[in-house]
C-alpha positions in Angstrom: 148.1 89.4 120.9 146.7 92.7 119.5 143.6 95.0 119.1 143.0 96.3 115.8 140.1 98.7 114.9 138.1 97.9 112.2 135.9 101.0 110.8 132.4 99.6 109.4 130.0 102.4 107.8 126.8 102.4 109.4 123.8 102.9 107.2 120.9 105.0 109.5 118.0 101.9 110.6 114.6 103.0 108.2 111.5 102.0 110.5 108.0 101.3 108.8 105.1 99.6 110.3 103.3 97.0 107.9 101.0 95.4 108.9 101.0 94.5 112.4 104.8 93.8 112.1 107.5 96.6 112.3 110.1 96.3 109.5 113.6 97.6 110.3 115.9 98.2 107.2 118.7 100.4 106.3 119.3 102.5 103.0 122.4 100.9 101.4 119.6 97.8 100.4 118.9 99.8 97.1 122.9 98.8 95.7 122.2 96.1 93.6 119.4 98.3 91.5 122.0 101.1 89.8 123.8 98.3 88.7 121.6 96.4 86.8 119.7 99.6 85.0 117.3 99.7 82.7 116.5 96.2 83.5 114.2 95.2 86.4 116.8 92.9 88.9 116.0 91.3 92.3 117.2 88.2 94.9 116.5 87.3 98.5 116.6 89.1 101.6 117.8 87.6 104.9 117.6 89.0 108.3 115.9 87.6 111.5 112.3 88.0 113.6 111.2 88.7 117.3 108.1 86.7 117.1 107.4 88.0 120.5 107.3 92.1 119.4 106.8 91.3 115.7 109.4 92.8 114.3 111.2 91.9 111.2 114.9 93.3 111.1 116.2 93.3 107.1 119.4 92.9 106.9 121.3 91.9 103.7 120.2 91.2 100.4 121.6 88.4 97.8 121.8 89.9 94.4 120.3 88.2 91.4 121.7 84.4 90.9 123.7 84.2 87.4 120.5 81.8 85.7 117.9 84.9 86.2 116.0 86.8 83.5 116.0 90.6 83.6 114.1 92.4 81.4 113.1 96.2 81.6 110.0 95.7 82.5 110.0 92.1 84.1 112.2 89.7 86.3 112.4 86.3 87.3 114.7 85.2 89.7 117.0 82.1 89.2 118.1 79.9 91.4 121.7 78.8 90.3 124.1 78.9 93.9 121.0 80.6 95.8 120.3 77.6 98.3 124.1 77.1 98.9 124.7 81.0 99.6 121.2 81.1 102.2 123.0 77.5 103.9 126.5 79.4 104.1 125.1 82.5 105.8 123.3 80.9 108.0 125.8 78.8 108.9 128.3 81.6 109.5 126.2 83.0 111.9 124.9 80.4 113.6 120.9 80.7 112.1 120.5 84.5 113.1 120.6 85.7 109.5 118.0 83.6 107.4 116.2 83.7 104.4 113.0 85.8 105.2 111.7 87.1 101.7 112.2 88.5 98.4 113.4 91.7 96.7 112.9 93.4 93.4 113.0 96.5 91.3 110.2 97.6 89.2 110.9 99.9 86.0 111.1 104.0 86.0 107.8 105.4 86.8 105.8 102.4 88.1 106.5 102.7 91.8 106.6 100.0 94.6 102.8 98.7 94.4 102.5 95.2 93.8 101.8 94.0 90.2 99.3 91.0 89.0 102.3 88.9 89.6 104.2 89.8 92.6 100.1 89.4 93.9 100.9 85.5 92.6 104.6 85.5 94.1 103.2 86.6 97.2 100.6 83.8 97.3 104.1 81.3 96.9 105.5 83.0 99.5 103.3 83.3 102.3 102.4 79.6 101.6 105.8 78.3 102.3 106.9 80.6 105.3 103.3 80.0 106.7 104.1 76.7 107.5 107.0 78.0 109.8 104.4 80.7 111.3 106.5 83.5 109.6 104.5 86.2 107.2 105.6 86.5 103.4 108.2 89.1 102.7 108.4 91.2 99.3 110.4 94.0 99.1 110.0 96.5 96.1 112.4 98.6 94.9 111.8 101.7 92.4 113.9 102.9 90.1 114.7 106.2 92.5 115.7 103.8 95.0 112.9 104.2 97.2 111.4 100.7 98.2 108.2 99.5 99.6 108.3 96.4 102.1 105.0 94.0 100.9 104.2 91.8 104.4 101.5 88.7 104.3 100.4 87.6 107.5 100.7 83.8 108.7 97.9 81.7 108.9 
């Protein structure tokens, strides 16, 4: 019978509206990018939504599964222990953490606009999370560590 403190760093809350939805993120998302330099990286984002004041809140990102390619210039995300890590999470916190998108970095210099295929990811995206109502979720990360949220609304 005893109370112990536990000191968790806080990373400041980032709010951007896109869209009609609010996006609330932190800065330590960028982590996973230094490590894999010069190749692009990227994994899945979980966090939870208030349908009812459309905002999204990103909280944790999975880091690239062991079975992706990572080029410096392109990316394509595996899926070797993905489904199993999303299912655990959730789990763990009784479905307030989910999967809600997608994250990548692009290379040095070419910023967090979408590319010909992240336009085609997108379309995979907001198909499936459509069907629960939810919008498609991209997050871009450059190689500065600045990042650009990507939303698609439901239909």
């Amino acid at each position: 019978m005893e109370i112990t403190c536990v000191d968790i760093p806080v990373e400041p809350i980032i709010i951007q509206k896109v869209s009609s939805w609010t996006v609330c993120i932190d800065n330590a998302l960028h982590r996973f990018r230094r490590f894999r330099l010069p190749n692009e990286t990227g994994g899945v984002l979980l966090g939870s939504y208030d349908m009812e004041r459309k905002l999204l809140y990103i909280v944790d990102m999975l880091s690239s599964p062991p079975d992706s390619e990572e080029w410096p210039t392109s990316y394509k995300r595996g899926c070797i222990g993905l489904a199993q890590a999303v299912r655990e999470i959730q789990d763990r916190t009784l479905m307030n953490l989910e999967y809600i998108g997608e994250w990548h970095s692009h290379p040095e210099g070419s910023g967090t606009g979408m590319s010909k295929i992240d336009d085609v990811a997108m379309k995979e995206i907001k198909g499936e999370m459509s069907k629960a109502g939810l919008p498609g979720l991209i997050l871009i990360i450059e190689s500065s560590g600045s990042y650009t949220p990507h939303l698609s609304e439901a239909e």
